[in-house]
N, C-alpha and C positions, 0 to 999 in steps of 0.2 A: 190771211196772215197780214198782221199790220205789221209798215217799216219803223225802222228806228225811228225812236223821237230823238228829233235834233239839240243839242248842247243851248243849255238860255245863256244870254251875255254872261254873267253872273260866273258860270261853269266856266266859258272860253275864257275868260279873263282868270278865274284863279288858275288854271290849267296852263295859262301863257305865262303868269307871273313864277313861274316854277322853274321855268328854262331860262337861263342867265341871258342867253342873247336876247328873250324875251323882255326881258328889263333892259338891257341896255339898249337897245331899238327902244322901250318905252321912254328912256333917257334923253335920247336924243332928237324923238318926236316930241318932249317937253319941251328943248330948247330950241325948239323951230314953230311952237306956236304963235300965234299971231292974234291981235283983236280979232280981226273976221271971222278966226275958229271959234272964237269965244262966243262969236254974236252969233255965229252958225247952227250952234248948239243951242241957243240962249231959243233960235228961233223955228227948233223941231227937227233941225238936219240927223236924225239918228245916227249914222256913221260918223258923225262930228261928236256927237253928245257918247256916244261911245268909247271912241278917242278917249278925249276926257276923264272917262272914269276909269281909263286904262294909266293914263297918266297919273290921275288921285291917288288909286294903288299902287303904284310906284314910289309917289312921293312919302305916302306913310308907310311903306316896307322900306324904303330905303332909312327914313326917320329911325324907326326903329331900329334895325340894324347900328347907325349911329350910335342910339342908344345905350347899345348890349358894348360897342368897343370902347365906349367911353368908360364902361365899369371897371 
């Protein structure tokens, strides 16, 4: 019997962007990043370069959201 195969970043992140406190934690891990995360990621740190694109998708779900109030 094989175990479960484990969720790809991909999955956890849309999965996290679903739960409101999951965005607003990704909120405010935007506004506490820093050059050195930047350069951390830039330079292979996976759990930094994750970060990241936890924060990306936040910035274009929140965009859009904008978006749809503005209508």
């Amino acid at each position: 019997m094989n175990p479960p195969s484990l969720p790809g970043p991909d999955q956890v992140l849309d999965h996290a962007l679903q739960r409101p406190a999951a965005v607003e934690f990704a909120y405010l891990m935007k506004r506490a990043a820093d050059h050195r995360l930047l350069a951390d990621a830039r330079a292979g740190d996976n759990s930094r370069a994750l970060h990241l694109r936890f924060v990306k998708a936040y910035e274009e779900r929140a965009h859009a959201v904008n978006l749809v109030d503005q209508d």
